[in-house]
C-alpha positions in Angstrom: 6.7 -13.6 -41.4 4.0 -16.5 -41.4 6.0 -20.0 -41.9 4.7 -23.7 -42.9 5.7 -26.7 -41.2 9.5 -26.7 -42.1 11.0 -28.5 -44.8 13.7 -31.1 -43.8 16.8 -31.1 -46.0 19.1 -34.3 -45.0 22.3 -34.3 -46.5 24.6 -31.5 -48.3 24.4 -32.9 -51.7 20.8 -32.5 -51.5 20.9 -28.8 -50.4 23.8 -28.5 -53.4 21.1 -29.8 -55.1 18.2 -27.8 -54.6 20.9 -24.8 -55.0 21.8 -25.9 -58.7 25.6 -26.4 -57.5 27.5 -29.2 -58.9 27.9 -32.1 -55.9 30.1 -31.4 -53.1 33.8 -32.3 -53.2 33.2 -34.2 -49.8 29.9 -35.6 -48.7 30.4 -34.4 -45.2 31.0 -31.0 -45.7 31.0 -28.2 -48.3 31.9 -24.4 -48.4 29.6 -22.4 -50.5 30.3 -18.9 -52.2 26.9 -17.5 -51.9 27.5 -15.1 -55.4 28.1 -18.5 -57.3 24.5 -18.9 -57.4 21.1 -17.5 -58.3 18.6 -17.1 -55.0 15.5 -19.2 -55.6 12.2 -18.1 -56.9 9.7 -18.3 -53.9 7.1 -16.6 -53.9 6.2 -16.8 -49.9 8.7 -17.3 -46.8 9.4 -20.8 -46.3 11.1 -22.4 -43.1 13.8 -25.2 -43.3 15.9 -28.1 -41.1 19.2 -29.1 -41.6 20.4 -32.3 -40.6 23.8 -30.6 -40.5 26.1 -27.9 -39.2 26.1 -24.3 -41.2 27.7 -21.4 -40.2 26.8 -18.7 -43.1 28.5 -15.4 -43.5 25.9 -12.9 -45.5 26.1 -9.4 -47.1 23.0 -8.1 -49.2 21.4 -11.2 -49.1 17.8 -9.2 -50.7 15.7 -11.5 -47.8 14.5 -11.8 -44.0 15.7 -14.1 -42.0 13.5 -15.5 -39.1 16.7 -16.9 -37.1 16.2 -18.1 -33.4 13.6 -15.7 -31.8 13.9 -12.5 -34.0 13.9 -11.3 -38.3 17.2 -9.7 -39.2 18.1 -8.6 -42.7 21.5 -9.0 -44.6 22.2 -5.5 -45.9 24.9 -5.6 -43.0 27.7 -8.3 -42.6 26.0 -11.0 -40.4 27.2 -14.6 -39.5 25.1 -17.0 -37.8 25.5 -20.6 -37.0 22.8 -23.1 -37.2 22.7 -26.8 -35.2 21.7 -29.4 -37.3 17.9 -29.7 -36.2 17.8 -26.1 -35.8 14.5 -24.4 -37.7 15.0 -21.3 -39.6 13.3 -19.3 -42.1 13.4 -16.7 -45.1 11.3 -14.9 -47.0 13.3 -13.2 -49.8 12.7 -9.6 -51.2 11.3 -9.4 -54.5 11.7 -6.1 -55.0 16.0 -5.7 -54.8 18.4 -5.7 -57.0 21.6 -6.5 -54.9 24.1 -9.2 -55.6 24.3 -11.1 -52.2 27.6 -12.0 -51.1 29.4 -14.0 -48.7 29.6 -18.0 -47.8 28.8 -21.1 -46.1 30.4 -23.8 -44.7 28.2 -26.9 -44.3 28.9 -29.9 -41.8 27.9 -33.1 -41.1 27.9 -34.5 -37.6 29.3 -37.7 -38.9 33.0 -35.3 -39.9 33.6 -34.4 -36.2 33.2 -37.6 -34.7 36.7 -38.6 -34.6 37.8 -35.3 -33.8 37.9 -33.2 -30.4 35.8 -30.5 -31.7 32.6 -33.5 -32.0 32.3 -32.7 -28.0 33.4 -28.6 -27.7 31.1 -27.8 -30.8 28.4 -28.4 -28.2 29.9 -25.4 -25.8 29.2 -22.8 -27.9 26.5 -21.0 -27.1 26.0 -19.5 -30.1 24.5 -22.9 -31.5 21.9 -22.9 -28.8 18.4 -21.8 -29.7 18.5 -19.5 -26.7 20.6 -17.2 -28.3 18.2 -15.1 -30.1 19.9 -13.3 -32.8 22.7 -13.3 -35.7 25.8 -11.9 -35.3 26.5 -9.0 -37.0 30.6 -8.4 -37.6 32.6 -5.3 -38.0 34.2 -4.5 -41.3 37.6 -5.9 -39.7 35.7 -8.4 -38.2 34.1 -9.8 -41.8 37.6 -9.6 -42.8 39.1 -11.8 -40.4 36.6 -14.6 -40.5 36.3 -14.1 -44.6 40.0 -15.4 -44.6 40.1 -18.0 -42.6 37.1 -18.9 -44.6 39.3 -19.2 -47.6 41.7 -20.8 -45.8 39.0 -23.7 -45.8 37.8 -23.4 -49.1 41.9 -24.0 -50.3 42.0 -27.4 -48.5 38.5 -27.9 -49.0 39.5 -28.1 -53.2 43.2 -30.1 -52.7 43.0 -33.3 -53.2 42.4 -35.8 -50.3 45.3 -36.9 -47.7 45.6 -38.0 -44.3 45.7 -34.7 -43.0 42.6 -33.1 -45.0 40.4 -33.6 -41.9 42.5 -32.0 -38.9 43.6 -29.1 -41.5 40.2 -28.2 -41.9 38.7 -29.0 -38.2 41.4 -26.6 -37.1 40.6 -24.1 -38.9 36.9 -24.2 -38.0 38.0 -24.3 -34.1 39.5 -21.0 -35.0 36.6 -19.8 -36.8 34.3 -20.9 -33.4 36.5 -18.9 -31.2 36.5 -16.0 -32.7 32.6 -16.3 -33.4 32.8 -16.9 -29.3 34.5 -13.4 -29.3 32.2 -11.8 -31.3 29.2 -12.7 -30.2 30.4 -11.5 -26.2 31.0 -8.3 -27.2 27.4 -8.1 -28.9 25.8 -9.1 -26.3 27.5 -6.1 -24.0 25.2 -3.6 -26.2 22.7 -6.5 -27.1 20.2 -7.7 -24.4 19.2 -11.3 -24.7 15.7 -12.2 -24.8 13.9 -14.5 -22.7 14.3 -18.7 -23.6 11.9 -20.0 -25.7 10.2 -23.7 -25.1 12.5 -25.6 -27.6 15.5 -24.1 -25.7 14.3 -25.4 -22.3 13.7 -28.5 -23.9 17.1 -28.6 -25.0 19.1 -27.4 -22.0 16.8 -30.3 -20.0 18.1 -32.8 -22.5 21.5 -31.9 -22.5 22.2 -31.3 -19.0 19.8 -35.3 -18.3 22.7 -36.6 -21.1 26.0 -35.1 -19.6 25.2 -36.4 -15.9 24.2 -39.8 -14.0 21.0 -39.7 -14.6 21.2 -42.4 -17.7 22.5 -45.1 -15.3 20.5 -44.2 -12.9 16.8 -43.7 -14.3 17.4 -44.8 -18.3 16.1 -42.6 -20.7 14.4 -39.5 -19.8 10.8 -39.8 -20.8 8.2 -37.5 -22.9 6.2 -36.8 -19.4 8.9 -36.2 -17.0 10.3 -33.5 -20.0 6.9 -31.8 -20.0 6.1 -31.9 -16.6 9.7 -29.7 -15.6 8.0 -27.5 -18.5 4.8 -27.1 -16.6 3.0 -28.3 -20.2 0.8 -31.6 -21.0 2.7 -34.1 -23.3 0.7 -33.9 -25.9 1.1 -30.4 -26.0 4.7 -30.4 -25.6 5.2 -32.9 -28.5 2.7 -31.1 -30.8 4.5 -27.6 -30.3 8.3 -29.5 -30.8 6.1 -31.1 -34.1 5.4 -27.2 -35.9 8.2 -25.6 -34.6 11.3 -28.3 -35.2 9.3 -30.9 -37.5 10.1 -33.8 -34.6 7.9 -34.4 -31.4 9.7 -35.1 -27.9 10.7 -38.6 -28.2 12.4 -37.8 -32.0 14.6 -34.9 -30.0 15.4 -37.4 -27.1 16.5 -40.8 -29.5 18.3 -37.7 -31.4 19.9 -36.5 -28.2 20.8 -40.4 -27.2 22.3 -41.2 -31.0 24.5 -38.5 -31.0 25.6 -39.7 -27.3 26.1 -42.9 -29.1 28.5 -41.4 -31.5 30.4 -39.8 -29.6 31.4 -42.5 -26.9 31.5 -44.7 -29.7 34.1 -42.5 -31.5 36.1 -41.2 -28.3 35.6 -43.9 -26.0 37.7 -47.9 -25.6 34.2 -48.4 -24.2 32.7 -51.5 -25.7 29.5 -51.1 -27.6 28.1 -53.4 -24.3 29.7 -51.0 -21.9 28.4 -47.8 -23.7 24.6 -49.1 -23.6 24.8 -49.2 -20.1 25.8 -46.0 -19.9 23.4 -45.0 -22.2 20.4 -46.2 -19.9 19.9 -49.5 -21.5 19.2 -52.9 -20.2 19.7 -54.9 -22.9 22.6 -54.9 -25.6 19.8 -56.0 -28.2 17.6 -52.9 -27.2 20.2 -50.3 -28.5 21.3 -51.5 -31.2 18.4 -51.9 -32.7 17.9 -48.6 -31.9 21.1 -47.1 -33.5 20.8 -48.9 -36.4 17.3 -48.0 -37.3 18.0 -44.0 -36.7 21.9 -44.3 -38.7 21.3 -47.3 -41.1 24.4 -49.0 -39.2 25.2 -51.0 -36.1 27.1 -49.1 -33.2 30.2 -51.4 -34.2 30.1 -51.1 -38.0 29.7 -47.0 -37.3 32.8 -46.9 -35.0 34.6 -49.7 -37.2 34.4 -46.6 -39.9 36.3 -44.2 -37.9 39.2 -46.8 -37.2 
């Protein structure tokens, strides 16, 4: 399928929106029964962003999905989970009749941040552009995750408490492991295909951001990504621009934001203590920074979780 430039959806009561479903319960996450709605009318494949998690359980969706580095179709039970950032794309099928089925659980960064899962989400491989290809679930298999699924959706509907949060982060850590399971024994039948550019780009970025290198050198920048890529700049940042919607600096302040967060939200560090870290010479410097890409300063965002 032949995409456009993809089309950026920011928070889950938007996508709600553009679905025709009633606002979410909680802003930070959702769980969606695909049959509660009608598919949209397009009329050619479009491509789309999240800035959020979504882990999406299908059966007889009627569409193809161009997910990672192949096009897989939903008359089977597939489940594939998508990093916010992440580009995907569908193109549905005019022509079927079938009711599609299944569901999807949306969430935002900003709902892990106080929790242990904000750092493990980033382990699973299955989030990682380099894996190529959905995840397609034995009958028993569907059956198992369906229920924990519901599981979610029940605490999803109660009202509010104190333990809403870890209730439902536990159950998704369940959910993850078992994907993690899964997806191992695909890939014994299942060969993976070679990395693609934005996953290069990401394992550079991740492994600059979890070692010294911030203290030592400050920020990576755009040409020192490119050159380990053997590309120009301009081309690097111009490919990252059609295939993700942001060029190379965008994915690095992305990469150093969520870094923020996370320190910010796990951490005793101060906010002074966690610039440093963060490559920064000046206090001033990053949080001007934060606060332009979040809308808040680093200690009204961590003053949030407290």
């Amino acid at each position: 399928m032949t995409l456009k430039a993809p089309y950026r959806i920011k928070t889950i009561t938007d996508y709600h929106r553009i679905l025709g479903l009633p606002k979410p319960e909680h802003p930070l996450i959702s769980v969606i029964n695909i049959g509660s709605f009608e598919q949209p009318p397009l009329e050619e494949p479009i491509s789309l962003m999240f800035d959020f998690y979504c882990i999406s359980l299908k059966r007889d969706l009627n569409a193809n999905i161009k997910y990672g580095q192949q096009t897989c179709d939903f008359d089977e039970g597939v489940l594939f989970c998508m990093a916010p950032g992440q580009v995907w794309g569908i193109e549905f099928n005019k022509e079927a009749k079938n009711k599609p089925s299944g569901w999807m659980i949306l969430i935002h960064p900003d709902f892990l941040w106080s929790t242990t899962l904000a750092k493990t989400i980033q382990s699973y491989q299955y989030f990682n552009y380099s894996v190529n290809e959905a995840l397609y679930l034995s009958d028993r298999e569907e059956t198992m995750i369906t229920g924990i699924i519901k599981y979610i959706e029940q605490e999803y509907h109660s009202p509010i408490d104190k333990f809403s949060q870890q209730v439902i982060i536990s159950q998704l850590e369940v959910i993850l492991t078992y994907t993690d399971r899964f997806y191992q024994r695909q890939f014994i039948t299942r060969k993976r295909s070679s990395h693609q550019l934005v996953a290069r780009v990401e394992d550079i970025l991740n492994n600059y951001f979890n070692s010294e290198a911030l203290i030592n050198k400050g920020l990576p920048t755009v040409s020192s990504i490119a050159e380990q890529l053997n590309v120009s700049s301009g081309y690097l940042s111009e490919l990252l621009k059609a295939l993700t919607g942001q060029n190379t600096q965008q994915h690095i302040h992305d990469k150093l934001i969520s870094k923020a967060k996370e320190k910010l939200t796990t951490t005793n560090l101060s906010v002074s203590e966690i610039s440093y870290e963060l490559g920064f010479e000046h206090l001033a410097s990053f949080s001007k920074l934060f606060k332009a890409k979040t809308n808040v300063t680093p200690l009204e965002f961590r003053a949030s979780f407290n």
